[in-house]
MIDOSE-1310 file (N, C-alpha, C; in nm, 2 decimals, decimal comma, always signed):
residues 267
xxxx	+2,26/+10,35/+13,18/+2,40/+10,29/+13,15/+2,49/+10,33/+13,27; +2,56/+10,24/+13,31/+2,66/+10,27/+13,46/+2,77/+10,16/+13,43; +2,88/+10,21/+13,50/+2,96/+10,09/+13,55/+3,01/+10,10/+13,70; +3,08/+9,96/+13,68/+3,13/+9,90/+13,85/+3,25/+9,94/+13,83
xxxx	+3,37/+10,04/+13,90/+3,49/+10,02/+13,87/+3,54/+9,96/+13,96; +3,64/+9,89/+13,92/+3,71/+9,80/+14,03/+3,84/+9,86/+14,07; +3,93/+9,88/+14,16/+4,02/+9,93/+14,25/+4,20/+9,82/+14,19; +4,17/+9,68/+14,19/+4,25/+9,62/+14,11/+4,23/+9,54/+14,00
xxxx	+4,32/+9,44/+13,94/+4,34/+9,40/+13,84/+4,17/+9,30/+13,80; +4,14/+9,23/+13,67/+4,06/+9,21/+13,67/+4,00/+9,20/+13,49; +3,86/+9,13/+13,49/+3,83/+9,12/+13,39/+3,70/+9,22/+13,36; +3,65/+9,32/+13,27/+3,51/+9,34/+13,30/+3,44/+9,38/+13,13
xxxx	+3,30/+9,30/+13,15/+3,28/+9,27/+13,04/+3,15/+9,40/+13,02; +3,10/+9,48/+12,94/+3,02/+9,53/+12,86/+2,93/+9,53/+12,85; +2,83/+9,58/+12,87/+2,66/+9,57/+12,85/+2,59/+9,72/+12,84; +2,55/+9,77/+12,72/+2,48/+9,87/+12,73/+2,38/+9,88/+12,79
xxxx	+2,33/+9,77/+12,85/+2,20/+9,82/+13,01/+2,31/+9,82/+13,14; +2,37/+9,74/+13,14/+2,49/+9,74/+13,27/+2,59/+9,83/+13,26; +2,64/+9,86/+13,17/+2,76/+9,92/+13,12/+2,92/+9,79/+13,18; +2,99/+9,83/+13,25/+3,09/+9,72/+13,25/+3,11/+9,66/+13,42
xxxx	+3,08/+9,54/+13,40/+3,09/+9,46/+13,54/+3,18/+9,33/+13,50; +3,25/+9,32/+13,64/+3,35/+9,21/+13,67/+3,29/+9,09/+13,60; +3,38/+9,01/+13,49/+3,30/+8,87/+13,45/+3,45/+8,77/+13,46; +3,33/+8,64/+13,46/+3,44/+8,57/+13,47/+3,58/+8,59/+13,31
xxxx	+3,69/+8,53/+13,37/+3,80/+8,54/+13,27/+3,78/+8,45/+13,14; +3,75/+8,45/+13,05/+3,78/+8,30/+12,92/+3,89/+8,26/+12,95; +3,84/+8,11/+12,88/+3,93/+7,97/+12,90/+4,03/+8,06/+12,83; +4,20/+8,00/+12,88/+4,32/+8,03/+12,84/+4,29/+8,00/+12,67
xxxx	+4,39/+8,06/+12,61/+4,43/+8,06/+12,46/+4,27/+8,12/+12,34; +4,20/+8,21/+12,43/+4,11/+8,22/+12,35/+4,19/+8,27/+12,22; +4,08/+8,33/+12,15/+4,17/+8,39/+12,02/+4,09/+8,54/+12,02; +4,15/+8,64/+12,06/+4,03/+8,77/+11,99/+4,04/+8,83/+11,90
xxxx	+3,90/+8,87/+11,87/+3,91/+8,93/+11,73/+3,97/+9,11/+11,71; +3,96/+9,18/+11,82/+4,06/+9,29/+11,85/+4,12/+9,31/+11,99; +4,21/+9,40/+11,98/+4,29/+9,45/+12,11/+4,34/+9,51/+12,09; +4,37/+9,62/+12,23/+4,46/+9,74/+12,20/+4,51/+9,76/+12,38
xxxx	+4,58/+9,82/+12,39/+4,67/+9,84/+12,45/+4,70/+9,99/+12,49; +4,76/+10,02/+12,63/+4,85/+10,13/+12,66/+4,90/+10,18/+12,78; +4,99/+10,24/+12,84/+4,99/+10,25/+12,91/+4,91/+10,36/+12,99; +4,91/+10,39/+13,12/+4,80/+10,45/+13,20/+4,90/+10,48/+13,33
xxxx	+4,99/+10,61/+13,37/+5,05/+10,66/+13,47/+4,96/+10,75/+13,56; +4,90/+10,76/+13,66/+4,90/+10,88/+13,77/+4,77/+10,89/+13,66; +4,71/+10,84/+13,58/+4,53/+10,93/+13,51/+4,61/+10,97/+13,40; +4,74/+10,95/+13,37/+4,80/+11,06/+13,23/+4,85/+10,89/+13,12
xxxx	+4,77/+10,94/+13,01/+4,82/+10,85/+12,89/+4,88/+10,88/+12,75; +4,91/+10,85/+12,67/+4,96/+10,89/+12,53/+4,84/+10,83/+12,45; +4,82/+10,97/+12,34/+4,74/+10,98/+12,20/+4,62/+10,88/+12,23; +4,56/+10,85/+12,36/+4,44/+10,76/+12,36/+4,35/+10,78/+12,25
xxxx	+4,33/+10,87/+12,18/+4,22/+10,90/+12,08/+4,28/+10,81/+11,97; +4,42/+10,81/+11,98/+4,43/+10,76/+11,85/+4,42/+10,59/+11,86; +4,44/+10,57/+11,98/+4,42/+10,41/+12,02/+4,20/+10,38/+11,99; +4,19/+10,45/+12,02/+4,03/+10,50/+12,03/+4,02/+10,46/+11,86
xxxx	+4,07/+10,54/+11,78/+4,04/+10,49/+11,66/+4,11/+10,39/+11,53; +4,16/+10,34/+11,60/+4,27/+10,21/+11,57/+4,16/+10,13/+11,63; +4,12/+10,12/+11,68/+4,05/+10,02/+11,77/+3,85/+10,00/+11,72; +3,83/+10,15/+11,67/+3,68/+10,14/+11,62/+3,71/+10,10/+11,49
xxxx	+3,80/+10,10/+11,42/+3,82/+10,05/+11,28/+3,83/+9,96/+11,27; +3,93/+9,84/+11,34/+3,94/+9,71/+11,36/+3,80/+9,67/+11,36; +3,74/+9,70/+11,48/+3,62/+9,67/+11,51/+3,55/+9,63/+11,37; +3,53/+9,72/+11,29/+3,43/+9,78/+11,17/+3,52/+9,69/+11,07
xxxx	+3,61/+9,66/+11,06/+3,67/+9,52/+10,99/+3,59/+9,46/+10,99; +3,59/+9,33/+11,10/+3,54/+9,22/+11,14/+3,41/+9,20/+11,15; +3,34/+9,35/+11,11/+3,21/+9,29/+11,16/+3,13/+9,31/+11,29; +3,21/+9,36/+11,37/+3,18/+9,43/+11,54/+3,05/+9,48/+11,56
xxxx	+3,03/+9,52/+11,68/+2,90/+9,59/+11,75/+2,89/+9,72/+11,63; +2,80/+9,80/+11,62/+2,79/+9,92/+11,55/+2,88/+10,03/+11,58; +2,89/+10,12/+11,55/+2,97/+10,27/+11,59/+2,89/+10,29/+11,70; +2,76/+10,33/+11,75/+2,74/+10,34/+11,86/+2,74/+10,32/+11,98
xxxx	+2,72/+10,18/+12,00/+2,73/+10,12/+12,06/+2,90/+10,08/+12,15; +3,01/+10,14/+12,03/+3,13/+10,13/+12,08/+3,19/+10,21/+12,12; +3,11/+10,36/+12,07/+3,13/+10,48/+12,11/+3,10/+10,50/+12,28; +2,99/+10,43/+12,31/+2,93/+10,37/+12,49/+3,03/+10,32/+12,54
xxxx	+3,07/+10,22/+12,48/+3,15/+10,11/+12,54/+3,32/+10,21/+12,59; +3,34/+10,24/+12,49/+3,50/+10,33/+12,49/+3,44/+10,47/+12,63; +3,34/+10,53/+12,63/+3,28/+10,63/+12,65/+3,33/+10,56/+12,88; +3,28/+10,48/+12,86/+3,24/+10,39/+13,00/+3,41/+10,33/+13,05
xxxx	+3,48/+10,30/+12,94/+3,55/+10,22/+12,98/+3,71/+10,31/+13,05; +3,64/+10,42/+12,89/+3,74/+10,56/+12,98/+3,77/+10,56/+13,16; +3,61/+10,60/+13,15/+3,56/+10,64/+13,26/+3,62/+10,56/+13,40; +3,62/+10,42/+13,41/+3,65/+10,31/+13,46/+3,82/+10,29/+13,46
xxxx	+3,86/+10,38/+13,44/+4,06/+10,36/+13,40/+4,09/+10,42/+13,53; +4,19/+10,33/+13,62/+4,27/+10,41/+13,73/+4,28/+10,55/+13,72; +4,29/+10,62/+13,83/+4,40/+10,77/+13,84/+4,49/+10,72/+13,92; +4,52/+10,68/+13,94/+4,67/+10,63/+14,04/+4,72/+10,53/+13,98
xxxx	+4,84/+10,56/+14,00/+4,93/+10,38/+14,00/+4,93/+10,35/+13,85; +5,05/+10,28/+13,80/+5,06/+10,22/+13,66/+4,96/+10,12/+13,59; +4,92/+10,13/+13,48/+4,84/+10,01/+13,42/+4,87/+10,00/+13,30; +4,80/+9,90/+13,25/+4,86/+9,88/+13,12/+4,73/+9,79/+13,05
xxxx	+4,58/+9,88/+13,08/+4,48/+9,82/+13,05/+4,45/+9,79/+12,90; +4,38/+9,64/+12,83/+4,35/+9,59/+12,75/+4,22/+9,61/+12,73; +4,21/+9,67/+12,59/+4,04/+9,62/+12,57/+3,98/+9,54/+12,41; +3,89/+9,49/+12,43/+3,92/+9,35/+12,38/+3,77/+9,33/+12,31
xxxx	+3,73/+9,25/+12,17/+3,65/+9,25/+12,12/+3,68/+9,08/+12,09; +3,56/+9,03/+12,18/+3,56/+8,87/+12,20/+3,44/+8,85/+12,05; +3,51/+8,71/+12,02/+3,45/+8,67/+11,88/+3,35/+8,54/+11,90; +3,26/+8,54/+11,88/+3,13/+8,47/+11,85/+3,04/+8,60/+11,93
xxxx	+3,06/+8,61/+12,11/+2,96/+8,68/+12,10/+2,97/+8,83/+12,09; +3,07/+8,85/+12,04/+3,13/+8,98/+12,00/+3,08/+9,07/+12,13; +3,16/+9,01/+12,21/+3,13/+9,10/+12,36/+3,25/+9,19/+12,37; +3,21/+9,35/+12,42/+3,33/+9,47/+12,41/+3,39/+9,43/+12,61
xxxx	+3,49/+9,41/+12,60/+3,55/+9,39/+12,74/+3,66/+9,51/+12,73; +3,73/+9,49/+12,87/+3,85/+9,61/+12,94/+3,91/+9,50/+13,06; +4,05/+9,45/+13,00/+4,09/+9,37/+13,10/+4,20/+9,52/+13,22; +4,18/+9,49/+13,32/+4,28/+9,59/+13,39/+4,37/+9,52/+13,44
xxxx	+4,50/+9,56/+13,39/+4,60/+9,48/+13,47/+4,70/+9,53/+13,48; +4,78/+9,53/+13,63/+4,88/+9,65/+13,63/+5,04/+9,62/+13,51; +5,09/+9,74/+13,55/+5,22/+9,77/+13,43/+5,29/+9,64/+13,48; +5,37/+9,58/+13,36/+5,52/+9,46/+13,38/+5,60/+9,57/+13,42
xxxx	+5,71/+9,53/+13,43/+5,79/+9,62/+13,45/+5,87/+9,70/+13,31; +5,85/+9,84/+13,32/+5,93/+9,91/+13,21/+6,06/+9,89/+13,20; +6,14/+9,88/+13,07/+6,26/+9,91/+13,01/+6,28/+10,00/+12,91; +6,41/+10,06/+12,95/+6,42/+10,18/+12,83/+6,55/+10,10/+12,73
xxxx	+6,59/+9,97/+12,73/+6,65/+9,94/+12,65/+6,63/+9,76/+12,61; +6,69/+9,69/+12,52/+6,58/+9,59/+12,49/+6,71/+9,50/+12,43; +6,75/+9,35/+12,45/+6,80/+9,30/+12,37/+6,69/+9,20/+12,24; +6,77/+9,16/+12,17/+6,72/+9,17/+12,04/+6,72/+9,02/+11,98
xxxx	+6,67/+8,85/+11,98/+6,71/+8,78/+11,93/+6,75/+8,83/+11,76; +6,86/+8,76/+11,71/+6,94/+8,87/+11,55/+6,86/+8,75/+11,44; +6,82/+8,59/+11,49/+6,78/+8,54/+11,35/+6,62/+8,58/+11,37; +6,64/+8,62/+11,21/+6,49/+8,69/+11,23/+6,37/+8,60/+11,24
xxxx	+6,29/+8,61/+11,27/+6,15/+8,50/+11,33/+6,09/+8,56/+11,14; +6,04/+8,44/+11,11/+5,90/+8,39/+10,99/+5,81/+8,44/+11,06; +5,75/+8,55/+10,96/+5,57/+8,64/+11,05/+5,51/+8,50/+11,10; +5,44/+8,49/+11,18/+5,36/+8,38/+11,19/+5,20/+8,45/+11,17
xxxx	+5,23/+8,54/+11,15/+5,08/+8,57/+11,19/+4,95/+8,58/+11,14; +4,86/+8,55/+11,13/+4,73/+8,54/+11,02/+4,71/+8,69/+10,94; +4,65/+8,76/+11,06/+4,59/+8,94/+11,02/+4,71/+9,00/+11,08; +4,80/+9,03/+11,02/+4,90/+9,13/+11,03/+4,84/+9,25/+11,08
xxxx	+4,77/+9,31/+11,03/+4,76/+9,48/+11,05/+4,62/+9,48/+11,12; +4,55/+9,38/+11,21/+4,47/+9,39/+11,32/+4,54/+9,36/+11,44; +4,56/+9,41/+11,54/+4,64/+9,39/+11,69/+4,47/+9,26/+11,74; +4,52/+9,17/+11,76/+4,42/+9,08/+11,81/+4,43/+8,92/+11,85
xxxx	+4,38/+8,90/+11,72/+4,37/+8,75/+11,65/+4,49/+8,70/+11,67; +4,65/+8,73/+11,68/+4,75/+8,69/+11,69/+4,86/+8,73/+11,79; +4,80/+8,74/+11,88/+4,84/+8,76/+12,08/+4,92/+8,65/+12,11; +4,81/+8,52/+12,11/+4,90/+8,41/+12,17/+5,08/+8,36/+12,06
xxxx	+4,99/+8,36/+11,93/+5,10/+8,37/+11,85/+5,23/+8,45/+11,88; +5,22/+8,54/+11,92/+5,36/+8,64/+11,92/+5,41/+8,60/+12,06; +5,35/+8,56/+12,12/+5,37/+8,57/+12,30/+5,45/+8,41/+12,30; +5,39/+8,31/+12,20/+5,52/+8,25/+12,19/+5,63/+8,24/+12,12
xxxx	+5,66/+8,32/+12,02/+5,74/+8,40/+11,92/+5,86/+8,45/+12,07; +5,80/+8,51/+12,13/+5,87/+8,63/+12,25/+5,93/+8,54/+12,36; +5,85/+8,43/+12,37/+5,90/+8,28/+12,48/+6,02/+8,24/+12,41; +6,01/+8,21/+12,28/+6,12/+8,13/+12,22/+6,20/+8,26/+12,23
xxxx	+6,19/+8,35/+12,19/+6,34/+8,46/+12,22/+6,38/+8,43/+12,39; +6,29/+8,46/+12,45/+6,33/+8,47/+12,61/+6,43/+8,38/+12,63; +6,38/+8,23/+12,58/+6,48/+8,07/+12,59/+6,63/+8,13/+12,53; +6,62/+8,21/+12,43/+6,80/+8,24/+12,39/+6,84/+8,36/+12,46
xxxx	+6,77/+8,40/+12,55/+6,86/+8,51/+12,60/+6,82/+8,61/+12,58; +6,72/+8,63/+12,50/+6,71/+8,77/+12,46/+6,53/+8,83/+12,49; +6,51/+8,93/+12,47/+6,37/+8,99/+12,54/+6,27/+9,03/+12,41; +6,34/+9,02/+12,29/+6,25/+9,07/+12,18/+6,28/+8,95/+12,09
xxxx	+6,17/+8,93/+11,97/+6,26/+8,92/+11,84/+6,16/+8,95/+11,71; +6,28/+8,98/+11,60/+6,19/+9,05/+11,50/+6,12/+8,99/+11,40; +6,03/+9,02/+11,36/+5,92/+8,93/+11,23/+6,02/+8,97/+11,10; +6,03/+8,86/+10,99/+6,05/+8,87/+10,89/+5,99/+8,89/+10,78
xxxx	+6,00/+8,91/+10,69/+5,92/+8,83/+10,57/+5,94/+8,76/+10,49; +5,91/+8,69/+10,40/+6,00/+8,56/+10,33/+6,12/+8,61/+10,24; +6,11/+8,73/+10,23/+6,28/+8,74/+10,12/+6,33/+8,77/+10,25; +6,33/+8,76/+10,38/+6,43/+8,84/+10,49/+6,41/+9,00/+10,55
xxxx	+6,32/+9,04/+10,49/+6,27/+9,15/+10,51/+6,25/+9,22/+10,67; +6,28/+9,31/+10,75/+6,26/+9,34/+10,89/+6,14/+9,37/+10,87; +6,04/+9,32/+10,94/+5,92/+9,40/+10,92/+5,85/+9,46/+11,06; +5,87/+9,41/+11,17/+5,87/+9,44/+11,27/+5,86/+9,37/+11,38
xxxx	+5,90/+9,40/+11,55/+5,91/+9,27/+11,65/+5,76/+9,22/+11,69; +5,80/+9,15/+11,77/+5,67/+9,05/+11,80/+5,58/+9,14/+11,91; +5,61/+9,23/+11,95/+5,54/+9,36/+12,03/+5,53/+9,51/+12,00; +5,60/+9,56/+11,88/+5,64/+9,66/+11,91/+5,71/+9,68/+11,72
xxxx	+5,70/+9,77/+11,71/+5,77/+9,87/+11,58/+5,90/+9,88/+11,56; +5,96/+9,88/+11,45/+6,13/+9,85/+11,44/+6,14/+10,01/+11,35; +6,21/+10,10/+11,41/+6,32/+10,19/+11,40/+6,41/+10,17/+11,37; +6,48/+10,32/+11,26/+6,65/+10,27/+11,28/+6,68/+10,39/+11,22
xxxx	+6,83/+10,40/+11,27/+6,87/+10,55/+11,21/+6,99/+10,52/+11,08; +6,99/+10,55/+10,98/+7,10/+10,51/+10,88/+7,13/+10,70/+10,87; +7,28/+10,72/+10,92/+7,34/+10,86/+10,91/+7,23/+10,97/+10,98; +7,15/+11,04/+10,94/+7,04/+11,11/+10,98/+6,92/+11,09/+10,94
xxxx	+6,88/+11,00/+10,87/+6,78/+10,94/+10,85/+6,71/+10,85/+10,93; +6,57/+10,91/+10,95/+6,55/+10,79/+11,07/+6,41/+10,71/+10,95; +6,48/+10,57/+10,99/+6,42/+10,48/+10,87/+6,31/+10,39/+10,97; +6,22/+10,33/+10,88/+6,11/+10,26/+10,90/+6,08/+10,12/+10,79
xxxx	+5,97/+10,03/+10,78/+5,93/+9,95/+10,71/+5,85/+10,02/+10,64; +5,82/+10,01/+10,47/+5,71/+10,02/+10,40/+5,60/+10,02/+10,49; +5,49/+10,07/+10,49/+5,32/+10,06/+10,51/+5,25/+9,97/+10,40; +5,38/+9,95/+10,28/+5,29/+9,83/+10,19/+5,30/+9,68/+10,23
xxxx	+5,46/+9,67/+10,34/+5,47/+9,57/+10,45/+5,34/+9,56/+10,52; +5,29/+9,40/+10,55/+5,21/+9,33/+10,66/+5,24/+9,39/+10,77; +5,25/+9,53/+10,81/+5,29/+9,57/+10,96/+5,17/+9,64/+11,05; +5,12/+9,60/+11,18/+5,05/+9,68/+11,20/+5,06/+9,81/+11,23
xxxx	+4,96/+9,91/+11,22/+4,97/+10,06/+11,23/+5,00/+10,07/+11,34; +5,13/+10,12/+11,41/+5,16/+10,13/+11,50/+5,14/+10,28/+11,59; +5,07/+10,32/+11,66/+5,05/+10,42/+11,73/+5,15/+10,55/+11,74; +5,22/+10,48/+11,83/+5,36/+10,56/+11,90/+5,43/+10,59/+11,78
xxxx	+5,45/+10,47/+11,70/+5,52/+10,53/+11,60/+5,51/+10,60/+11,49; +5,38/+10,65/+11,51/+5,28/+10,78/+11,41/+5,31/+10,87/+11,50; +5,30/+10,88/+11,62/+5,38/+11,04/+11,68/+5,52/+11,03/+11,67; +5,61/+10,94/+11,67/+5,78/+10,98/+11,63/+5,78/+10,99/+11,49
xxxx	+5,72/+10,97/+11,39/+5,70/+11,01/+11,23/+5,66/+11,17/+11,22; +5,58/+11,19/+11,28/+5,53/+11,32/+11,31/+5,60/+11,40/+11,35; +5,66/+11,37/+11,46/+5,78/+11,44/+11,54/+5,91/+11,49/+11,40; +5,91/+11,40/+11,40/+6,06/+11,36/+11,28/+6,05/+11,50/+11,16
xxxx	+5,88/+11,46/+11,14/+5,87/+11,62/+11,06/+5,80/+11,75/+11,06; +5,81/+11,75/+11,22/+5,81/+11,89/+11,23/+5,93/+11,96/+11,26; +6,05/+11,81/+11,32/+6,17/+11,92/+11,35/+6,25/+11,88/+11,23; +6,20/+11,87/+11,09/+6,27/+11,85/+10,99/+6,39/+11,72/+10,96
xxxx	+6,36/+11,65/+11,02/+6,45/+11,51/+11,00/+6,39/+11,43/+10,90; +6,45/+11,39/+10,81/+6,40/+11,32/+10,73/+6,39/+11,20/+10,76; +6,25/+11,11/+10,72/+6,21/+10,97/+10,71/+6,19/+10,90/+10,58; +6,27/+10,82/+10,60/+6,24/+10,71/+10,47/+6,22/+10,58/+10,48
xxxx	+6,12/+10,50/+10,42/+6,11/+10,38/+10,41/+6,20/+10,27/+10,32; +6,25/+10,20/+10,40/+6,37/+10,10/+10,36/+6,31/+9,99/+10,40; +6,38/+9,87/+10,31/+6,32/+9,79/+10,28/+6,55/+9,67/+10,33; +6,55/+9,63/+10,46/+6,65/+9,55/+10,53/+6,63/+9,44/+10,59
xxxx	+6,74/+9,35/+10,56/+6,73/+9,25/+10,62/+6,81/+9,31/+10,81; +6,78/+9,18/+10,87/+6,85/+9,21/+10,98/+6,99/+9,23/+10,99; +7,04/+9,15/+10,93/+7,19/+9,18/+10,90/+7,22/+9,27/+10,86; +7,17/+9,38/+10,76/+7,14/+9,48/+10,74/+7,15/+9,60/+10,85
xxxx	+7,10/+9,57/+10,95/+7,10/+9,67/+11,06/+7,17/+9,69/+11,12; +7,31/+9,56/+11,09/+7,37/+9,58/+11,20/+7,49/+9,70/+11,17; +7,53/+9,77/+11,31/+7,60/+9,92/+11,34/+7,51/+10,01/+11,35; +7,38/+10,02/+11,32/+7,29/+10,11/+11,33/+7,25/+10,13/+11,44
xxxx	+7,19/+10,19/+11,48/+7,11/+10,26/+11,59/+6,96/+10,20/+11,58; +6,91/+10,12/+11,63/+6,77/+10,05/+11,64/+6,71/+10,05/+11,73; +6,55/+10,06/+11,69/+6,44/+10,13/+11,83/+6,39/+10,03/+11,81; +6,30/+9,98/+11,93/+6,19/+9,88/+11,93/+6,10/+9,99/+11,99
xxxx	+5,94/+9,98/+11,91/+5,86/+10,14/+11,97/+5,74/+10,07/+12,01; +5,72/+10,10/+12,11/+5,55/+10,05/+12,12/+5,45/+10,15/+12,28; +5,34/+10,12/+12,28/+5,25/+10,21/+12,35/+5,29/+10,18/+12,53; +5,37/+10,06/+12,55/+5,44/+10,02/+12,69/+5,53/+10,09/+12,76
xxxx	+5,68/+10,07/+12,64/+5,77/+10,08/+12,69/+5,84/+10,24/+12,61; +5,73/+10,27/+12,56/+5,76/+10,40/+12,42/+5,92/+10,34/+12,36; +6,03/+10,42/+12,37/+6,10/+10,38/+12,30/+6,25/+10,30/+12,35; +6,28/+10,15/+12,35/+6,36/+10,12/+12,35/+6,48/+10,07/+12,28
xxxx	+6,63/+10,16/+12,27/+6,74/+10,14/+12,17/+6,77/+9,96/+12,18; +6,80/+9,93/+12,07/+6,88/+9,79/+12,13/+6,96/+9,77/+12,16; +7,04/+9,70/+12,25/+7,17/+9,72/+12,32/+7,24/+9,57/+12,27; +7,19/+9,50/+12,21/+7,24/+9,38/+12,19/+7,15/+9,28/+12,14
xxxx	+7,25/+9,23/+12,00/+7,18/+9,13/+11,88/+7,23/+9,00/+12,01; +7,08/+8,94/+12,01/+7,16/+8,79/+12,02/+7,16/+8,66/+11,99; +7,27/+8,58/+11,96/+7,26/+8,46/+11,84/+7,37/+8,43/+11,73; +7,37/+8,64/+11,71/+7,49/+8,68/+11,58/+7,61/+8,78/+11,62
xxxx	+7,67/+8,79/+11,54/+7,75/+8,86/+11,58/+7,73/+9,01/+11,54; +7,64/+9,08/+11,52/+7,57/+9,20/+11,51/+7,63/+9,33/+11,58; +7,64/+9,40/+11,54/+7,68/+9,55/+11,63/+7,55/+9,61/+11,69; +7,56/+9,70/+11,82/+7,46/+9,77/+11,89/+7,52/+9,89/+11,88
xxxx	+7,54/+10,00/+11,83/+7,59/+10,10/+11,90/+7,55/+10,18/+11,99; +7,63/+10,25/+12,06/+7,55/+10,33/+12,18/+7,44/+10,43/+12,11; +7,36/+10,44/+12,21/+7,22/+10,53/+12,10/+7,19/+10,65/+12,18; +7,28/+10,69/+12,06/+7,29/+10,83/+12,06/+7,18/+10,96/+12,06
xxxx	+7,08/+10,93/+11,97/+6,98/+11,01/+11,97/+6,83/+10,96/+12,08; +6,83/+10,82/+12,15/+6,70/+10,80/+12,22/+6,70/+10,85/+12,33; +6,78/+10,87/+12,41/+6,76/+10,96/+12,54/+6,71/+11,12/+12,49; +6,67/+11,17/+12,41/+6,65/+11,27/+12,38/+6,46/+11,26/+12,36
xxxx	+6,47/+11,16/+12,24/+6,33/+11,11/+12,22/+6,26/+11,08/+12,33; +6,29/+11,02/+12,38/+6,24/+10,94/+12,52/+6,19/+11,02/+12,63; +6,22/+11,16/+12,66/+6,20/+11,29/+12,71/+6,08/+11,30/+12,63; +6,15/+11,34/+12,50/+6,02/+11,40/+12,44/+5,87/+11,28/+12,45
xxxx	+5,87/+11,18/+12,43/+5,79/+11,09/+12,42/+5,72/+11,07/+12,58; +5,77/+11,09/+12,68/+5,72/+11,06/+12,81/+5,67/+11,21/+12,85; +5,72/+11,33/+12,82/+5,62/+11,44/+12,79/+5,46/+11,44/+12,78; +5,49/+11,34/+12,62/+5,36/+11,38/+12,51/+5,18/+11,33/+12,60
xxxx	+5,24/+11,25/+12,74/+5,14/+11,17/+12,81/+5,03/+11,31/+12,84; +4,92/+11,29/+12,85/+4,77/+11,38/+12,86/+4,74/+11,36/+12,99; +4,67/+11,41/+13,09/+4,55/+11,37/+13,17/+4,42/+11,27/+13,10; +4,36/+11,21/+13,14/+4,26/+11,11/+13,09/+4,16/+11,20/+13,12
xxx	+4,05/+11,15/+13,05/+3,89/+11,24/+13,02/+3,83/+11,27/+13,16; +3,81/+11,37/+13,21/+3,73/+11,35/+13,32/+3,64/+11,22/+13,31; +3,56/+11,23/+13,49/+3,46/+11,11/+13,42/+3,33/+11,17/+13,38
């Protein structure tokens, strides 16, 4: 078992006699059956293990290659991840021939703050709580925000419910409480935001799950969290006439969260 690593961006697909070599790209709008995400600084990343098992579970959903077999595939693809320079490599569980791929493609550009389209977007999504199947879906959810001005917008649910944005995990602080969606909400398990939960209780801050519409949020202090951009406050609803307040507690986090980044596994 070996692989070819490649130096830039690119597609490379999976073979436990080959291990992972350059293939061609699939036709635009495929649909896949998993994905995961993160970012990759200088060889240093956040909680990869836990992306590692977000990702072998999905897998074991749908029906995927065996545990072994994916344990290779993650094992190789480690291995194959830059030490230099920003990335923001994908790896991907293609459906019919359930082929394990590693797209590499460098970082967008980072933001530490995020505007917000305020009418809330209808989930569109099939499998809420697999990161995959519903990529293209959000990516035009995120186009139609871009058209009004804004860089994010958030998923609803049919009573109006926040349940989270089209990339990323919805935070919020009400007084000292730092609030979240139900887990009984269609939301997927969000990474990052299992280390700021975590965080929250070991330095004794209390978390509670609330159940708000968007309007609801407004005056609050609101995060958008995800494995990219870790955590950005929102600086501005737009559409409504909504409050942002200055965010007071995320330069603090944000430290702590760009810390938490590891060295990657030897190879």
């Amino acid at each position: 078992m070996g692989s070819q690593v490649t130096s830039g961006e690119g597609l490379l697909a999976w073979s436990p006699a080959g291990g992972l070599r350059p293939a061609e790209d699939a036709a635009p709008g495929g649909r896949l059956l998993v994905a995961d995400s993160w970012l990759v600084r200088d060889g240093r990343v956040r909680a990869l293990d836990r992306h590692e098992e977000r990702f072998l579970r999905s897998c074991g959903e749908c029906g995927g290659p065996p545990l072994r077999r994916l344990l290779e595939f993650w094992q190789d693809m480690t291995a194959a991840l830059p030490r230099t320079g920003a990335w923001f490599p994908r790896v991907e569980l293609a459906p019919g021939s359930m082929e394990l791929r590693l797209r590499l493609r460098h970082t967008p550009p980072l933001r530490s703050e995020v505007r917000v389209w305020a009418a809330g977007q209808s989930d569109p999504r099939t499998v809420p709580r697999r990161k995959g199947p519903d990529l293209d879906t959000l990516a035009r959810v995120r186009g139609r925000a871009s058209g009004g001005g804004a860089e994010e917008a958030v998923l609803v649910a049919p009573t109006g419910i926040v349940l989270e944005a089209a990339t990323a995990s919805v935070l919020w602080w009400e007084g000292d409480t730092l609030c979240l969606p139900s887990p009984r909400l269609p939301v997927l398990p969000g990474v990052t935001v299992a280390l700021i939960q975590e965080r929250a209780q070991r330095s004794g801050i209390r978390l509670a799950h609330r159940e708000r519409t968007v309007a609801e949020l407004d005056g609050h202090e609101v995060w958008l969290v995800n494995a990219l951009h870790g955590i950005r406050p929102v600086t501005e609803w737009v559409g409504e006439p909504l409050r942002a307040p200055r965010a007071a507690r995320a330069g603090e986090w944000r430290t702590w969260l760009d810390g938490a980044m590891e060295p990657l596994p030897g190879h």
